[in-house]
Structures are given as structure tokens and as C-alpha cells.
N, C-alpha and C positions, 0 to 999 in steps of 0.2 A: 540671708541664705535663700537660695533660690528652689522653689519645691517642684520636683519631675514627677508626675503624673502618670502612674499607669496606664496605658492606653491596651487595654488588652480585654477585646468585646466578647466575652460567652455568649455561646449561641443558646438560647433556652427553647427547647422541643417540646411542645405541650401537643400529644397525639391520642386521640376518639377514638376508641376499640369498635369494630364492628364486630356482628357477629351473624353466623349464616341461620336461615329462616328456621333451623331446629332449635335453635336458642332463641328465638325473638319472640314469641308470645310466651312460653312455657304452659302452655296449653296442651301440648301434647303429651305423650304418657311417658314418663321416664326421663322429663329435659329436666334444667335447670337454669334459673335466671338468677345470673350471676349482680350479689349485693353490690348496691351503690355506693363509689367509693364516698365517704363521711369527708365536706371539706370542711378547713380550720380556716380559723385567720392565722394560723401561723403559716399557711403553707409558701406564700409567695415568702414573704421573710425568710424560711428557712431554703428555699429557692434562691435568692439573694446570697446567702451565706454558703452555700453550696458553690455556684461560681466566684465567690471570694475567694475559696479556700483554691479554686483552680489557679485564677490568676496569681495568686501568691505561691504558687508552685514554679512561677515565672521569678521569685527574686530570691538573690545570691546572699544578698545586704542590703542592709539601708542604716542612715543613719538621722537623729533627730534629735528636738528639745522634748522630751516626756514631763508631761504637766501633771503629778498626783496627790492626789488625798487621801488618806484613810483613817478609818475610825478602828481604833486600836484597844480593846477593853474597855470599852465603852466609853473611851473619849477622841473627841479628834484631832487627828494629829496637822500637824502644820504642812503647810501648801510644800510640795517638794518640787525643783527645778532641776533635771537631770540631763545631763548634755549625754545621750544613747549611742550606742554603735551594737550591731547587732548581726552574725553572719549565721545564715542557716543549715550549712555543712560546714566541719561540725557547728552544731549547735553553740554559738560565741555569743558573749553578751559585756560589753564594757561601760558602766555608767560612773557618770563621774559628776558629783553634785553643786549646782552654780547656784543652788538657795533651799533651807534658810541659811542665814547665816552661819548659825552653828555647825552647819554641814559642810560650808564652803569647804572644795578641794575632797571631800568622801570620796574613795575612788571604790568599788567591787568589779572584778573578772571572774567570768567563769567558761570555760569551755569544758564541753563535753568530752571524754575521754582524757584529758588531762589533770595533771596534778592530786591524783589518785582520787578524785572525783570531789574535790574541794573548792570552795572558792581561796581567789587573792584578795586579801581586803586589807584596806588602808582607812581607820576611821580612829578620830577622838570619842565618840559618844557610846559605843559599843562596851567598853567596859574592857576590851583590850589592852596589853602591857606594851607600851611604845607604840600602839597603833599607829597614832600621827604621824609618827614619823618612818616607820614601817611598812612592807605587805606583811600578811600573815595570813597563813592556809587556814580557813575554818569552814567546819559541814554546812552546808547549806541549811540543815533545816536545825543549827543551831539556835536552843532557846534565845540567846540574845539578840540575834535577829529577827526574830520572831515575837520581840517584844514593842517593836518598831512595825512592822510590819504584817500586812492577812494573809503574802503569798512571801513562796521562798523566789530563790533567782529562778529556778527549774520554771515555773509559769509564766518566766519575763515574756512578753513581745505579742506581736501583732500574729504571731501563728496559735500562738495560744489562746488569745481570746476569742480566732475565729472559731477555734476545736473546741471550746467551753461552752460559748454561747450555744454553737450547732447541739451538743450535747442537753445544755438544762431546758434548750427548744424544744426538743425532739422528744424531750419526757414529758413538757407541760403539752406539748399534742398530744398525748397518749392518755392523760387525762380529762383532755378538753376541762386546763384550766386559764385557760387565756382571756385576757382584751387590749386588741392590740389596738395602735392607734398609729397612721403614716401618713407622712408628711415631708413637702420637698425644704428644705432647711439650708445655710449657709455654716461652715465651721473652719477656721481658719483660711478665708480666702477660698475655700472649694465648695463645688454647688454636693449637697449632700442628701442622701434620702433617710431620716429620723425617724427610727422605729421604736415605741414604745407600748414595753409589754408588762401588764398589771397582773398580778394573782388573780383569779375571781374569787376562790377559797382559800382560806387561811389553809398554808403546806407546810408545816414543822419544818419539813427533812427538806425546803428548797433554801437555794443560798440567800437567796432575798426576794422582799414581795413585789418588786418593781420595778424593771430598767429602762433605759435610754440607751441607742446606740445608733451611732450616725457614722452611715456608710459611704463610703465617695464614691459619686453617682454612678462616674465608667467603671470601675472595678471592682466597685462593691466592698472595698477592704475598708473594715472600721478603725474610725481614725479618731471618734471620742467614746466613752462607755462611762455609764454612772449605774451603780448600783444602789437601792435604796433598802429599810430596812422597813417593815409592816408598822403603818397608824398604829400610834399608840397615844393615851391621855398625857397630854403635853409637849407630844412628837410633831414637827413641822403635818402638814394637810395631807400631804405624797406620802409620809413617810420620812425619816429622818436618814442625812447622805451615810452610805456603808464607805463607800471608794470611788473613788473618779481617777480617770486615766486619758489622758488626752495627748496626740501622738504630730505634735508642732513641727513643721516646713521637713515635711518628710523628703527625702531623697534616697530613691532607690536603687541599688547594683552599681553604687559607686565605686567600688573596686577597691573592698575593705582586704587587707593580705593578716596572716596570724602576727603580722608585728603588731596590730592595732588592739593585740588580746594576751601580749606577751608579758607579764608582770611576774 
């Protein structure tokens, strides 16, 4: 499969405030010399992820192979192969699973405003009566789903994780609890900019103490994410993997119609 590339260049404005000679020493009676803005190392990252979220304003659909893992009640779960379709008005998500094994043929649908806000699911391992060989409407944030899985479908796709990340950023700036670490990288065939950001201080209430994410380079849209869990005594050096999501021979505004989400 052949992958079609964003080509879609944000323009980034970085503009010097002047100020007239009554603000420029604060030496005189009554001025004010306005505080220096405090920079982060999050700031270009979260600049990055900002024009992400533009240029992904630009896509209709896209469809892909999604590479996942996650660590599910403290064990991990098996490598997941899910052939994706994904449309962004309404909000559409179709995955249909080509490994492991035991998953071979799992299909889930969900769109937004449909089916009275349920998913379609067709699975053996769910605990479902005829699944296999059925769809069957079930809530999204049904416990049996959720025994498999850290996110319901609602957090599926690549808009989501740009609106996630922008968000757990933008509160580790506000702490100044970062160290970030960038680097020009390769991931599937595309040239990518890899940005990894470490706790400095241990944060209870964050989702994890340490990620990866690698953006492609023209558009900036993240195309792998690893999440990692805080050092612990006998935990991998990083950190032990939470989840990984990796978003393979993407193509994008192929001209997905609601048949492709109709089960």
C-alpha cells in the first residue's frame, strides 16, 4: 500500500514585542517593565503539535494498518494488527483485526450519532453470545472492553492523540516538569522529528512518566506514540511500555463513504 503524505506547510510566526521609551527602562515614575516571558522546552513541541492539529483539519479520512500494545492490569497484552478506516465528520471508526490470531476477523464500528450511541461489534473473545458469528450493539465504555483495552473507541485516531498530547504538554509546561529530548528519526519509510519527554518529578495524577512521539516531519501529525510507566525496582531503565500505537502506510482523504462504517 502506497502512503500519501501530507503536504501541507504551517507557517510558524515567532514575533519581538517592542515597546515605546516609557516602558523601556522603568526608571521613570509610574511605568512598568513587563515580566519575561519564562521559556520551556516544551515550547517548540507544543508549537509542532499546534500546527499538527491544523494540518489535520485538512483530512476527511484516512485509512491504515494500526500497530498496538498495551499493558492491561498489569500485564501485557499481545501485539495487535488492525487494518483502520477512520472518517472525521461524523466521527467514523472501523477496525477490523489481521493479528493475533485469536483476534483474526474482530471487527468494531462506531460512528458518532449513530446506533443510539453504541458500538457494532463482532468478536469471539469478548464474552459475547454468538459474537463470532454476529454484530452486536455494546456501550462503548463496556467493562468487557475495557478488560482488553486503556481507551474506549471514543479516543480512537490520530485527532485524538494530537488533542491528548497538546493537553498532558501544556500542563507539564505549567509546572516546568519536563526534559525533553529531539531528534531527527526515521519511522516507517518517513523522515520524522522524535520528541521525548521525561517527568523530572515523580507526578501521581500524570498518565505516565515518559513518552516518545514521532511526528512527520511536513505535517507534523504523529504517526508513532509510546507511552511509558515510572522506574521502578525491576522495571525495564525508561520505565516499563504502558502502550504503543503506531499508525502504518497511512493514506489520507481517500474517499471513505458511510458504507465503509455501515454494520
Amino acid at each position: 500500500m502506497s502512503a500519501i503524505t501530507l503536504r501541507i506547510f504551517g507557517t510558524m510566526m515567532f514575533c519581538v514585542a517592542t515597546f515605546s521609551p516609557a516602558f523601556s527602562t522603568g526608571q521613570e515614575k509610574g511605568t512598568v517593565v513587563p515580566a519575561r516571558a519564562e521559556l520551556s522546552q516544551l515550547d517548540q513541541p507544543l508549537a509542532w503539535l499546534h500546527e499538527a492539529k491544523r494540518n489535520y483539519g485538512a483530512v476527511k479520512d484516512y485509512s491504515c494498518v494500526l500497530v498496538s500494545q498495551e499493558r492491561v492490569g498489569g500485564k501485557l497484552e499481545e501485539q495487535n494488527i488492525i487494518q483502520l478506516k477512520m472518517k472525521t465528520e461524523p466521527f467514523s471508526v472501523h477496525m477490523r483485526w489481521l493479528a493475533p490470531k485469536k483476534q483474526q476477523g474482530q471487527e468494531v464500528v462506531f460512528v458518532k450519532g449513530k446506533n443510539s450511541g453504541k458500538m457494532r461489534v463482532k468478536s469471539s473473545i469478548l464474552g459475547f453470545t454468538n459474537s463470532a458469528l454476529l454484530f452486536m450493539s455494546i456501550d462503548p465504555n463496556d467493562p468487557r472492553v475495557l478488560q482488553h483495552s486503556r481507551h474506549t473507541i471514543l479516543e480512537a485516531g490520530l485527532g485524538n492523540m494530537i488533542d491528548q498530547n497538546l493537553m498532558h504538554w501544556e500542563t507539564s509546561r505549567k509546572i516546568a516538569n519536563s526534559k525533553v529530548d529531539i531528534t531527527q528519526s526515521r519511522y516507517n519509510n518517513r523522515a520524522c522529528i522524535r520528541i521525548e519527554v521525561t517527568a523530572i518529578r515523580l507526578d501521581p495524577s500524570a498518565y505516565c512518566h515518559r513518552s516518545v512521539i514521532f511526528l512527520e516531519k511536513d505535517s507534523k501529525i504523529p504517526i508513532r506514540l509510546e507511552n511509558y510507566d515510572r522506574p521502578r525496582d525491576g522495571s525495564q531503565p525508561g520505565g516499563d511500555l504502558l502502550e504503543e500505537f503506531s499508525y502504518v502506510n497511512l493514506q489520507f482523504n481517500v474517499g471513505l463513504t458511510e458504507k465503509d462504517f455501515d454494520r
